[in-house]
C-alpha positions as CSV (number, residue, x, y, z in Angstrom):
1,X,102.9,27.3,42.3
2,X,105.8,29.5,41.2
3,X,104.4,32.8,40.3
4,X,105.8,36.2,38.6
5,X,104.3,39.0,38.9
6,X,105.6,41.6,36.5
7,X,104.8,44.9,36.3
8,X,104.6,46.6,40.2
9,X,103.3,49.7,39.7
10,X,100.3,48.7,37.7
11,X,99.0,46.4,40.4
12,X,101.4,43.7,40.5
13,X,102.1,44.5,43.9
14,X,98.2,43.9,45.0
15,X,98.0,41.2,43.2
16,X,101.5,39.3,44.9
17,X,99.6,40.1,47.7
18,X,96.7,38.3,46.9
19,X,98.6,35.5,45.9
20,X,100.8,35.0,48.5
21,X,97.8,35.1,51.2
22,X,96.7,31.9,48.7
23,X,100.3,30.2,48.9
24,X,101.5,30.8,46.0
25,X,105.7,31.4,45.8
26,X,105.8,34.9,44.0
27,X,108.6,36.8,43.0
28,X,108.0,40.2,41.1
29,X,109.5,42.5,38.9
30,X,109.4,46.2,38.7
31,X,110.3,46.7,34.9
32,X,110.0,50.8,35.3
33,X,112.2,51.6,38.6
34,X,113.7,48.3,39.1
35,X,112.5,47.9,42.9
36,X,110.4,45.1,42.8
37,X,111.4,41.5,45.0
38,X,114.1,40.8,41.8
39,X,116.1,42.2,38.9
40,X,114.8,41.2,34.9
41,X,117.7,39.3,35.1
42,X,117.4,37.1,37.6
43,X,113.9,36.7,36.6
44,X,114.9,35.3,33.3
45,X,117.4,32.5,35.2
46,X,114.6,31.5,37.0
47,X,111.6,29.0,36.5
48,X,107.9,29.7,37.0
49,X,104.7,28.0,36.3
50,X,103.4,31.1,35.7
51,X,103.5,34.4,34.6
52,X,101.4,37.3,34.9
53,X,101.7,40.8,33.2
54,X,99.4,43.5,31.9
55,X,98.2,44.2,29.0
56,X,100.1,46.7,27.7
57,X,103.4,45.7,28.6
58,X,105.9,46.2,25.7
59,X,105.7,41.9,23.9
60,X,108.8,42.0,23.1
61,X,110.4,42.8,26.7
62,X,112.5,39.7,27.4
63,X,110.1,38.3,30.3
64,X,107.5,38.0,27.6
65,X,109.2,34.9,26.5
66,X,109.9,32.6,28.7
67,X,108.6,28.6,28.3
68,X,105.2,28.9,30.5
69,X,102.2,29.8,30.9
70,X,101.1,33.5,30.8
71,X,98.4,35.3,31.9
72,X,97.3,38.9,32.2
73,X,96.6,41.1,35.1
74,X,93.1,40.5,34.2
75,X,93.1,37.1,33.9
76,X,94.3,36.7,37.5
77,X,91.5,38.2,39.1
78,X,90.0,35.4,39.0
79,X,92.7,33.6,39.6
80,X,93.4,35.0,42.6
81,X,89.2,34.9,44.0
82,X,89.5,31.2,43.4
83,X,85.6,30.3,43.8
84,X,84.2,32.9,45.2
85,X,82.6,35.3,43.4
86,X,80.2,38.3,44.2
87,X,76.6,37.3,43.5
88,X,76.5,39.2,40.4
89,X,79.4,41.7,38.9
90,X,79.3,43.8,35.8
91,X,82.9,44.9,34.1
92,X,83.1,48.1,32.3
93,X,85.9,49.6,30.3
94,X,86.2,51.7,27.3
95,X,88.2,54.8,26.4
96,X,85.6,57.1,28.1
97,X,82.8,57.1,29.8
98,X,83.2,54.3,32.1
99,X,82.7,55.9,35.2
100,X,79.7,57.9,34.6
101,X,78.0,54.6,33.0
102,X,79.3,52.9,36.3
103,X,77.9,55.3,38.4
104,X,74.4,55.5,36.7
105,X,74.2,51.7,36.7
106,X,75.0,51.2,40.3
107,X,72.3,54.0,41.4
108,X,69.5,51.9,39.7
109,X,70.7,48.2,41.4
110,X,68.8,47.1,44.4
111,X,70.3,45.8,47.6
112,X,73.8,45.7,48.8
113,X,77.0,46.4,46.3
114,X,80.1,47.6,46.3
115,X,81.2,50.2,42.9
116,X,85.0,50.3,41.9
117,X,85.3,53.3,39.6
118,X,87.9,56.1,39.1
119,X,86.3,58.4,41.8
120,X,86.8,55.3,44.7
121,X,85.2,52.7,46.0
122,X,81.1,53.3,47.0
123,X,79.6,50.8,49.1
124,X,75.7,50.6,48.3
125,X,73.3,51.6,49.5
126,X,74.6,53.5,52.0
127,X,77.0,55.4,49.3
128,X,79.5,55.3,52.1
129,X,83.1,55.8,50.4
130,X,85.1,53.0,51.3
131,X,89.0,54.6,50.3
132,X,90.3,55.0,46.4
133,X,92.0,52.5,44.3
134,X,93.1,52.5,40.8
135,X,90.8,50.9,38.0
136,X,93.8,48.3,37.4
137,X,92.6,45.3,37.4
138,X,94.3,44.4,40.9
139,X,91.8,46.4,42.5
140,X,88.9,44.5,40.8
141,X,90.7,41.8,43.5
142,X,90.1,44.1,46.4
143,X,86.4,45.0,45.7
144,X,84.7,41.9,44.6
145,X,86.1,40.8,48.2
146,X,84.7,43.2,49.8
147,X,81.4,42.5,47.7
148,X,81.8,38.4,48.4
149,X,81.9,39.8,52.1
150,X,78.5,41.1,52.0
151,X,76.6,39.5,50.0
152,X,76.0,42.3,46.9
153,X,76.6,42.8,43.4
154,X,80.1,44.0,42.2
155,X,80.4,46.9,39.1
156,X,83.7,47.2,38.3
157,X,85.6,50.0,36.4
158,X,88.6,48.7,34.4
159,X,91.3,50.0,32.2
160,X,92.2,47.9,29.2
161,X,89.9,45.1,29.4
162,X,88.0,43.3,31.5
163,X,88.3,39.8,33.8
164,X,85.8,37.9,32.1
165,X,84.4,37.2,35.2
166,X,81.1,39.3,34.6
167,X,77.9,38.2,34.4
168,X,77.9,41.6,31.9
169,X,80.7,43.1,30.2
170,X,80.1,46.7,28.5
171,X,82.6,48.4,26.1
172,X,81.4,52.1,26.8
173,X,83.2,53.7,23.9
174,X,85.6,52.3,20.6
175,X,88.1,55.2,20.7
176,X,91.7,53.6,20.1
177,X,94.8,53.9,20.9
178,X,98.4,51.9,20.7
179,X,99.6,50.7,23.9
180,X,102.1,48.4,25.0
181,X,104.9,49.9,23.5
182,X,102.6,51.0,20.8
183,X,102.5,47.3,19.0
184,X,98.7,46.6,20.1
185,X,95.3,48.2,19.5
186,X,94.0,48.7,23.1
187,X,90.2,48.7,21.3
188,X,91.1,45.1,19.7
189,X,92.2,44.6,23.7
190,X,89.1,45.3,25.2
191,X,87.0,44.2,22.9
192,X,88.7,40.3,22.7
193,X,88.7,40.2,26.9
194,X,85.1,41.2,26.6
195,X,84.3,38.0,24.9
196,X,85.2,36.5,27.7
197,X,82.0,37.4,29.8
198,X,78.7,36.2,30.1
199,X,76.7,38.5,28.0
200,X,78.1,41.4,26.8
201,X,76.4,45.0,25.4
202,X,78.0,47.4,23.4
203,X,77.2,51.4,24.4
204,X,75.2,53.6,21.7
205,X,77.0,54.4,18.2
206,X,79.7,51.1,18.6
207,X,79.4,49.2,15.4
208,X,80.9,45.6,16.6
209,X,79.7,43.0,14.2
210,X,79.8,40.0,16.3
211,X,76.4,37.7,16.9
212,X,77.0,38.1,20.9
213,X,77.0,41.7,21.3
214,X,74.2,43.4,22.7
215,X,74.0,46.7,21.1
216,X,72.0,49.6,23.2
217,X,70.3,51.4,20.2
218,X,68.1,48.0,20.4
219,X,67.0,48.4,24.2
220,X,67.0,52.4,24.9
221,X,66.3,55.6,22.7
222,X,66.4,59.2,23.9
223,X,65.0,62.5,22.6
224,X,65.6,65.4,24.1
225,X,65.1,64.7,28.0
226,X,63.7,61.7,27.9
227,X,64.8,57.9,27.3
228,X,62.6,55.3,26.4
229,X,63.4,51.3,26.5
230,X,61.8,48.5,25.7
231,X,63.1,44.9,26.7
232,X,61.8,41.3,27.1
233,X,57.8,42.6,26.6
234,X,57.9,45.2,29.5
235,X,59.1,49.4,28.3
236,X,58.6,52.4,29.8
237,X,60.3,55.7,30.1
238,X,61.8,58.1,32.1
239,X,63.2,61.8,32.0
240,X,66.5,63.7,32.9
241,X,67.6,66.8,31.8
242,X,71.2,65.1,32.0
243,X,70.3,63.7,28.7
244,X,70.9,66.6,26.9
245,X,74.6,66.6,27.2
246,X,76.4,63.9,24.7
247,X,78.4,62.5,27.6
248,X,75.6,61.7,29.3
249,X,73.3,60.9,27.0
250,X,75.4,58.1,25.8
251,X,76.2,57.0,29.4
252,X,72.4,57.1,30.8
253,X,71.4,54.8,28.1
254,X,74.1,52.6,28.4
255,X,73.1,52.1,32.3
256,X,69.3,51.6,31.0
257,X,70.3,48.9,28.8
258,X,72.4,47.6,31.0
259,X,69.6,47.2,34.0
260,X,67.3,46.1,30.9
261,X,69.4,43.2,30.8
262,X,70.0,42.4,34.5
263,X,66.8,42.3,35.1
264,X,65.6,45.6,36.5
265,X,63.6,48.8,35.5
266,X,66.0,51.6,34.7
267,X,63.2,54.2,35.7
268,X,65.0,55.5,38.9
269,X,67.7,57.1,36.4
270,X,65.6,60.2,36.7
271,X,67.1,60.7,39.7
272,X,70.7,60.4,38.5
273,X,72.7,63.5,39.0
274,X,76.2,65.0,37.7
275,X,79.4,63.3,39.0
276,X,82.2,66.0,39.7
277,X,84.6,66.1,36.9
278,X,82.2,64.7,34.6
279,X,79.8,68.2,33.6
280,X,78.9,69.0,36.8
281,X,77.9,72.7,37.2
282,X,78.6,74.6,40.3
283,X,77.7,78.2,41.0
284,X,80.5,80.0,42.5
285,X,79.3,84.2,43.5
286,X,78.1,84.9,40.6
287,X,80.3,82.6,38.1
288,X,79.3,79.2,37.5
289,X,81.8,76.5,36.9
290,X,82.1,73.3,34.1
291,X,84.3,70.8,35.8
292,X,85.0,68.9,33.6
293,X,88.4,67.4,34.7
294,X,89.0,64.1,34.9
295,X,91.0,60.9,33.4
296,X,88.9,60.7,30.5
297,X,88.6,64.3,29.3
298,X,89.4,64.8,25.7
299,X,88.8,66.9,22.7
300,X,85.2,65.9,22.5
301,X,84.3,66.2,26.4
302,X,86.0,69.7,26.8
303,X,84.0,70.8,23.4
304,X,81.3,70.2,25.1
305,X,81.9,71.3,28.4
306,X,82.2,75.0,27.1
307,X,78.9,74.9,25.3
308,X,77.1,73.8,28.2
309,X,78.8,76.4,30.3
310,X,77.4,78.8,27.7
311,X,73.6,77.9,28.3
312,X,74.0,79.3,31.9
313,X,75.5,82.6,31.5
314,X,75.5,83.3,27.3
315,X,76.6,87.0,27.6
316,X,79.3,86.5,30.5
317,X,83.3,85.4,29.2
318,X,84.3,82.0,29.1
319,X,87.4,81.5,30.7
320,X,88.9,78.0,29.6
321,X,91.3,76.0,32.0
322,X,93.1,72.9,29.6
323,X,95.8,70.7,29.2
324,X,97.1,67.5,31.5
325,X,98.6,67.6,34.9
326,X,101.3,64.9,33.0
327,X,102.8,63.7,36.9
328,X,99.5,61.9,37.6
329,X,98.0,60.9,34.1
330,X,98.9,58.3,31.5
331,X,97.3,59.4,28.3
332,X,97.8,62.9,27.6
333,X,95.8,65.7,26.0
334,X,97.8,66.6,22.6
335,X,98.4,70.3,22.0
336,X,96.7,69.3,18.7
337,X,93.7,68.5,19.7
338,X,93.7,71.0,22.4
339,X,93.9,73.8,19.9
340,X,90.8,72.5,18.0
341,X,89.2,72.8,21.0
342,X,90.1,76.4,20.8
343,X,89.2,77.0,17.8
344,X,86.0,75.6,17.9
345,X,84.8,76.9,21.2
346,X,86.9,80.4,21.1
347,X,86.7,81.4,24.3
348,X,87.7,84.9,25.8
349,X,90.8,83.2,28.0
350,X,92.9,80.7,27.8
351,X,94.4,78.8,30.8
352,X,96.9,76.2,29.5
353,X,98.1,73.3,32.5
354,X,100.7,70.9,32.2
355,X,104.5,71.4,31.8
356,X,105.0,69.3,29.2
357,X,103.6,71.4,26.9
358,X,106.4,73.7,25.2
359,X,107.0,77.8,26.7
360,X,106.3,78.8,23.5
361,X,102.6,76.7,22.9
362,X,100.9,80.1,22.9
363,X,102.5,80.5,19.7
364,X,101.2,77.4,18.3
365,X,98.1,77.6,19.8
366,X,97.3,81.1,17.7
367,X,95.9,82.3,20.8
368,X,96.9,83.7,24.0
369,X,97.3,81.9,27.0
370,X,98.2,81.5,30.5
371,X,100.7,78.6,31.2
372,X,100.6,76.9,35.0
373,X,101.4,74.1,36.1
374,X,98.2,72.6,38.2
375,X,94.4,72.2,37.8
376,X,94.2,73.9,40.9
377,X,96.7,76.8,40.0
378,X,94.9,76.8,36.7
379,X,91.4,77.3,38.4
380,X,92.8,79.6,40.8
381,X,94.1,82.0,38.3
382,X,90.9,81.7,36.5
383,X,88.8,83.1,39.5
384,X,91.0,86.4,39.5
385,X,90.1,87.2,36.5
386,X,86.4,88.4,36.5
387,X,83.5,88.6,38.6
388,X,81.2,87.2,36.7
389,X,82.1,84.4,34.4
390,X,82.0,80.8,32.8
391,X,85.0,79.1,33.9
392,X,85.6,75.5,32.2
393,X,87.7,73.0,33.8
394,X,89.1,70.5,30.7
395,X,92.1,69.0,32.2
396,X,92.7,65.5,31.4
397,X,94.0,64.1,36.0
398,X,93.0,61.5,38.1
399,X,91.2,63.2,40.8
């Protein structure tokens, strides 16, 4: 078949790839920098039996609108796999939490498997890291081949949606936003791709009236340090202190359920320890540091982040290191909400990163602040200034 592939740098370049090693004719479009195989307008004089562009390319772009068939990125993973398929694979996307909820989930699966998530890609049981991809859905491609190849399950990662090739879907979080060209709901997205799969479970406090979903709350319950579940006449319980943090509570539950539903007992999440960038608390001399930096750190996350730093050193200063590195993120982290943050928390210093934030955001912010330009300059700085102190990490990068 005639196939284009628009949109490069989101993928569309793996997935030509993929296409062409199935013999396809592909021709693709970059509709940012204008270096893919052909121009928009040559595109438009030509004639295709397909075409294939994410989800949150801008409907109204001209190559939205030619007489065939479209599909999105997600749609052509398994398109592009053909038949085969890893033995079982669970999708996951929301707004947040996604990779911890991946992580968690894959730690309690038995036998070989292969996890996509925004860290890289962890080949089970082993834990060996096998390189980093994005959490496009091209790389959903990549992995479950590497999980056909030996035999395991597949849990996937994935921005904006899902294949629909799961045997579970989970929607982690139902934060919104507009996307493609701000004209679509990327919660309404995710939530109609979700459909798509097998069974499909919705994460703790998501009210999604629909007869399919699977909510959590009806599997898992926590208080304090310990989670309980109950599923298909067999419960039990099981205890990590992980659970006190919001983040993970939600995620840790999510993951129980999740096993619940595959099949498994969830008990082993006892042993299931901090991610970096998601809360994880490292002792540096005598300062201990929050990192909490990663793609999906937000208002709520870095909120959080400071009052857990505060449990370990409660009469120390809190130095607060914030903002977006903007060259390697997609989603920012307003000023607005970044000053609630500051208001809520008030810590002693203020580190803001990102240079799209105006010279002059100190002024806004009501407080004072340090403006650099990295997470590591940010960090950096932070460490001169005391020798004993909680230093939080809330920068929104892909790490």
């Amino acid at each position: 078949m005639n196939i284009l592939v628009v949109d490069t740098i989101h993928g569309g370049t793996e997935i030509s790839r993929h296409l062409l090693s199935r013999g396809h004719a592909v021709d693709t479009v970059d509709v940012y920098r204008g270096e893919g195989s052909i121009s928009v307008e040559e595109a438009l004089s030509r004639t295709y039996d397909i075409v294939t562009a994410p989800v949150h390319l801008d409907p109204d772009h001209p190559l939205m609108h030619l007489k065939t068939t479209y599909l999105t990125h997600h749609q052509m993973t398994p398109f592009c796999l053909g038949d085969d398929r890893p033995r079982l694979t669970v999708e996951i996307t929301g707004a947040r939490g996604k990779t911890t909820t991946a992580h968690a989930l894959a730690s309690v699966l038995p036998g070989t498997g292969v996890l996509l998530s925004s860290i890289g890609i962890t080949e089970f049981p082993s834990h060996t890291n096998a390189g980093k991809k994005s959490i496009t859905p091209a790389s959903t491609i990549h992995v479950a081949k590497l999980a056909i190849a030996s035999g395991g399950w597949l849990v996937a990662e994935q921005s904006i949606g899902v294949s629909g090739m799961g045997v579970l879907g989970i929607l982690t979080s139902n934060e919104d936003y507009l996307c493609a060209g701000g004209k679509k709901h990327a919660y309404a997205l995710k939530k109609e791709m979700l459909l798509s799969c097998e069974k499909i479970l919705a994460s703790p406090g998501i009210a999604w009236d629909n007869d399919r979903i699977i909510h959590a709350e009806d599997i898992v319950s926590s208080e304090g340090t310990v989670c309980t579940w109950s599923y298909n006449g067999e419960e039990g319980s099981f205890e990590n202190n992980l659970l006190i943090l919001p983040a993970y509570n939600n995620a840790i539950q999510t993951a129980a359920a999740a096993a619940c539903i595959l099949g498994y007992r969830p008990d082993h999440l006892s042993e299931f320890t901090a991610l970096p960038g998601r809360l994880r608390a490292i002792t540096d001399g005598t300062s201990v540091i929050i990192d909490d930096a990663n793609s999906g750190t937000s208002r709520m996350t870095a909120t959080e982040a400071v009052r857990y730093g505060r449990l370990f050193l409660p009469d120390s200063p809190l130095v607060l290191v914030i903002g977006a590195e903007a060259e390697n993120i997609c989603e920012g982290f307003s000023i607005t909400d970044i000053k609630t943050v500051i208001e809520t928390t008030n810590p002693d210093t203020v580190i803001l990163v990102g240079d799209t934030y105006p010279d002059d955001a100190a002024a806004y912010l009501s407080h004072p602040c340090v403006h650099v330009s990295s997470l590591a300059g940010g960090e950096q700085y932070a460490k001169t200034l005391s020798d004993t102190a909680v230093i939080v990490l809330a920068v929104k990068t892909w790490r």
